[in-house]
VEXBA-983798 format. One record per residue (C-alpha): x negated, y negated, z; residue in one letter. Coordinates in pm, whole numbers, plus 50000, padded with zeros to 5 digits. Layout:
<kekols>
XYZA...
</kekols>
This chain:
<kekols>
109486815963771X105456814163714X104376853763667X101036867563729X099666888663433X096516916563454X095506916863041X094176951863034X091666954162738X094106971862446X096226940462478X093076912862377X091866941462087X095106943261947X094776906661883X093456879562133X096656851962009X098346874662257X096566855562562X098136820562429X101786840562406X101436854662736X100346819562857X103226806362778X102146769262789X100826774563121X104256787863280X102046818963358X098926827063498X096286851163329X094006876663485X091086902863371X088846919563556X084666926463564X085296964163414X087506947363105X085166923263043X082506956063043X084916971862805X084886944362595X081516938462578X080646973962462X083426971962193X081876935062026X079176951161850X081556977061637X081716974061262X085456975661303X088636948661319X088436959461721X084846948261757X085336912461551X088406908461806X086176916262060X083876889061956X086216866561885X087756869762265X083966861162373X084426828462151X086806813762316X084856806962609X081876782762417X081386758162635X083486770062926X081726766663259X082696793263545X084526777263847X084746796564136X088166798464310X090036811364643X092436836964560X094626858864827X097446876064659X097996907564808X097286929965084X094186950764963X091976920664846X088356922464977X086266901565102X083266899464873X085736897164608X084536872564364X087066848364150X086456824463866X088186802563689X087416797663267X088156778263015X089496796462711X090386782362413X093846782262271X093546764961901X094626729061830X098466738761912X098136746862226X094306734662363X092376754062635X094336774962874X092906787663186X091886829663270X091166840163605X088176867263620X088476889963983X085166903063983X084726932964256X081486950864273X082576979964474X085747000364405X087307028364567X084607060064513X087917082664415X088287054764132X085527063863911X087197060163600X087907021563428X091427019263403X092067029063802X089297001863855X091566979963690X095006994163877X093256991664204X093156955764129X095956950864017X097676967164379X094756945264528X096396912664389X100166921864349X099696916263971X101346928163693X099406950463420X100286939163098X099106967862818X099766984162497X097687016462618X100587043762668X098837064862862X097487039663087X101067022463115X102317051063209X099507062163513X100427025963631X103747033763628X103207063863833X101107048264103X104377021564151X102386994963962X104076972663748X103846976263409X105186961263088X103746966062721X103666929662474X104306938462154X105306910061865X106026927161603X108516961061672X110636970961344X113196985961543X115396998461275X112347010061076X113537044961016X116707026760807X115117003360543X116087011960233X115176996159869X117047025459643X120777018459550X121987050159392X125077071859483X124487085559815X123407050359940X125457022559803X125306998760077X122487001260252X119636991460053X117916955960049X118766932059777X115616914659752X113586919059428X112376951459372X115326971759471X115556998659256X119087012759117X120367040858956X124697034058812X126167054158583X128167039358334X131757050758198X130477076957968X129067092158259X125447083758125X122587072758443X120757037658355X117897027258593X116736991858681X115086970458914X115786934659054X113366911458928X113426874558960X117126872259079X118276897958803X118596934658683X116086945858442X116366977958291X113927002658350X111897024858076X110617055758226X109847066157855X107517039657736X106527048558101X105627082258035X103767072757708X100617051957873X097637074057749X096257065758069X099247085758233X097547123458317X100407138358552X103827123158516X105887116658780X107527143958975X111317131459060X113567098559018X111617081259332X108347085459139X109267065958849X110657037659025X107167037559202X105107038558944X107377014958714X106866989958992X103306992259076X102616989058689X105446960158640X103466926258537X105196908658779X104226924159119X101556919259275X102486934359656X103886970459695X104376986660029X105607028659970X106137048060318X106387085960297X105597121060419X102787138960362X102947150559990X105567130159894X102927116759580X102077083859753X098247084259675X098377102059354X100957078459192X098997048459308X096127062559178X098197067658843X098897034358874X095477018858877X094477044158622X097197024758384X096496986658525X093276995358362X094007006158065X095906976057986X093036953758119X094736940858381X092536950958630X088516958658626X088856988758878X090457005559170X089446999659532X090387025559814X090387017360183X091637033560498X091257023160865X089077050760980X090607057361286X091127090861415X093547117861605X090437140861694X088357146862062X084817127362068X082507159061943X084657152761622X084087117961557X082567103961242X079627090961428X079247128961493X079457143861191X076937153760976X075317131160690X074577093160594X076807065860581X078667073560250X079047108660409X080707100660723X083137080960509X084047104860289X085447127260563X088347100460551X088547095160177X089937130160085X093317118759993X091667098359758X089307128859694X092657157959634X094747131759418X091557127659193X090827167159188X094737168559050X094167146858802X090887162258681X092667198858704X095087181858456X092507167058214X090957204358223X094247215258051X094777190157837X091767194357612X088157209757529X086887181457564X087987169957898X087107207158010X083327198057927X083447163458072X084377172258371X082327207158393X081047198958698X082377211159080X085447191659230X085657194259623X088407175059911X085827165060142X082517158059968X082477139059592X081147172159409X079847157359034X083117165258877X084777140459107X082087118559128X082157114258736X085507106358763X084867075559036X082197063258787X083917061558475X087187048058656X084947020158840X086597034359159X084847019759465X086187030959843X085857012060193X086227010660536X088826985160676X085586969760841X083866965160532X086566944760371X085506911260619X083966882260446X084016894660120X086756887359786X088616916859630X089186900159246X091046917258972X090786954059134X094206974059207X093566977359538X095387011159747X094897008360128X096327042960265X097227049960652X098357018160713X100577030160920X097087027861186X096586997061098X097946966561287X099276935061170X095986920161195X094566947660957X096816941060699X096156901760718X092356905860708X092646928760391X095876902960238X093826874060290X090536893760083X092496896059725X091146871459499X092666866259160X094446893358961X093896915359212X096786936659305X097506958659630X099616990359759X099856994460141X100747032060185X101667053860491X103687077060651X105667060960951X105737095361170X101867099161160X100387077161429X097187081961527X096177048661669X096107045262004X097247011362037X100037009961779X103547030261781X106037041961502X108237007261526X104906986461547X102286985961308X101336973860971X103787000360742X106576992260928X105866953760912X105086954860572X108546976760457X110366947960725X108716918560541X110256938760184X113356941060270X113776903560334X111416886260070X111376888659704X107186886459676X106906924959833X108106954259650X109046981859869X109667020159795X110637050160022X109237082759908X111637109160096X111447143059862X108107162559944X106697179859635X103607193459777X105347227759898X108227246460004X105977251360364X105017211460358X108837202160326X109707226760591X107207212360871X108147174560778X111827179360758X111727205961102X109377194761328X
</kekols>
């Protein structure tokens, strides 16, 4: 039975391939409105994966002509109601598809805001609002308009992927390479290994602890099988999921420190997806500062796991006490931490910046990812050039991204895709070191 689909706007950002799926070979018809097509338009010029989807939604339509059509659907349709017919373009597998456009250039004056524009439309028509906004879905709901979300990827059974055999979890861990597992033999005596390449192989957390490239060792049992992976020759794609101070950041950092050491890597590259859980006075574009400013708002993970390390090098020697002399800070690179980023050839980026250029032999740590679609993480994947390594790190109950939920976004895709296929390491951080308080509000709230 054909279906009649309103695309609200989140559902063509999240990734325009979602027209051709909702399509459905043409066993569907697709609709948008004049104030989507607005809210696209002011999204296409962003320096973000939202605006190039934005622009790439325009694409499709090169060379389309507009045809106008007759359309009465619905009870509240109006007469200077204006729809066209377009052209879009679905690839070489599938060939153009058609999009309807209602364009109405008076609404209700109680519906001043976009997305009842959009609902009124949608009663207008008898059409069904297709859209990965939550709060939106859920106003349509209220005013008894259909409503239905179109997500691909949902990792329902996130919260259960496991990589760690030891003796509390026998059973439940993948067997893909990478799995990490702690036996203890007849004497009673632990050994630790990890599948690589079909097989065991033991691991050495002593020759581990040894790098002199190692400045804070790591904290617990799930630590070293992090780090031993991230620094194993063989792996080249790691994806670690856990709470806030479980030692994601800082161990990846370790990790780079190390690749570098051994010359494995030229330098370390951070990136997060600067999106963010705060009201619109508190946006970056708000904020005080240039460019490099702005961004370093979001780099203080980066900023507190290098401000560790250089508390640690303080300790260690004279030496390193006059090196790094200089002020350390979470938020702003102070010269302490800013000599550190220079001598470790540590260079950080927005998601945004990472289109249309190669990432080539840098250990590269993308944090957050867990606000970061699918897309995301195949723009960055498809940036690593040779010898070029990455970590995708994240914490699957922190969600700030509007468009994305706790079963559907680039973490939880990334730990799926691990569990099933040897080429992607995965590790679960679940002990929080950070503090007795930290533990308490991730384990209680």
């Amino acid at each position: 039975m054909r279906k009649h689909f309103l695309i609200d706007t989140s559902v063509i950002l999240d990734d325009p391939e979602n027209l051709l799926h909702l399509y459905s070979g043409g066993e569907n018809t697709l609709y948008i409105t004049n104030t989507i097509l607005d809210e696209l338009d002011q999204k296409k010029s962003e320096r973000t994966n939202v605006g190039f989807f934005a622009r790439l939604f325009f694409r499709g339509f090169i060379g389309s002509e507009a045809k106008a059509t007759k359309l009465r659907r619905g009870k509240g349709a109006q007469s200077d109601d204006r729809t066209y017919r377009f052209s879009y373009d679905g690839g070489q597998s599938q060939g153009p598809i058609w999009i309807y456009v209602i364009h109405r250039e008076i609404y209700r004056p109680e519906h001043h805001r976009n997305d009842l524009k959009i609902l009124e439309i949608a009663q207008s028509y008898n059409l069904r609002l297709i859209t990965n906004d939550l709060s939106f879905k859920i106003i349509a709901l209220s005013r008894a308009v259909a409503t239905e979300s179109f997500y691909k990827d949902t990792v329902a059974d996130y919260q259960s992927l496991e990589f760690f055999h030891g003796l509390k979890n026998s059973g439940s861990a993948s067997e893909s390479d990478w799995a990490q597992y702690e036996e203890i033999d007849s004497d009673g005596r632990p050994h630790f290994s990890v599948r690589v390449a079909g097989h065991k192989e033991a691991c050495d957390f002593e020759a581990l602890a040894q790098s002199p490239a190692l400045i804070i060792p790591p904290h617990n049992l799930e630590q070293k099988f992090y780090l031993s992976i991230l620094t194993h020759p063989q792996n080249r794609i790691t994806v670690a999921a856990g709470s806030t101070g479980s030692g994601k950041t800082l161990m990846a950092l370790q990790a780079g420190l190390m690749l570098q050491e051994r010359g494995e890597v030229d330098g370390i590259v951070y990136l997060r997806n600067t999106v963010e859980a705060v009201g619109h006075h508190e946006r970056l574009g708000f904020r005080a500062g240039d460019e490099d400013r702005k961004l370093g708002y979001f780099m203080y993970p980066l900023f507190s796991a290098i401000n560790l390390l250089i508390e640690e090098l303080r300790k260690k020697s004279i030496k390193n006490a006059a090196e790094y002399s200089g002020e350390v800070n979470s938020i702003e690179s102070k010269s302490a931490t800013k000599h550190f980023i220079e001598k470790h050839n540590i260079e950080m980026y927005d998601l945004a910046h990472a289109r249309g250029i190669t990432i080539a032999r840098k250990f590269v740590i993308f944090d957050e990812s867990q606000n970061a679609s699918l897309a995301d993480i195949k723009l960055l994947g498809t940036r690593m050039g040779k010898g070029s390594r990455i970590v995708f790190l994240g914490d699957t109950q922190q969600v700030d991204n509007p468009y994305l939920t706790r079963d559907r976004n680039g973490l939880v895709a990334m730990l799926k895709k691990a569990h099933t296929e040897d080429f992607v390491a995965g590790v679960q951080l679940r002990s929080t070191i950070r503090s007795e308080i930290s533990r308490w509000f991730g384990q209680n709230l």
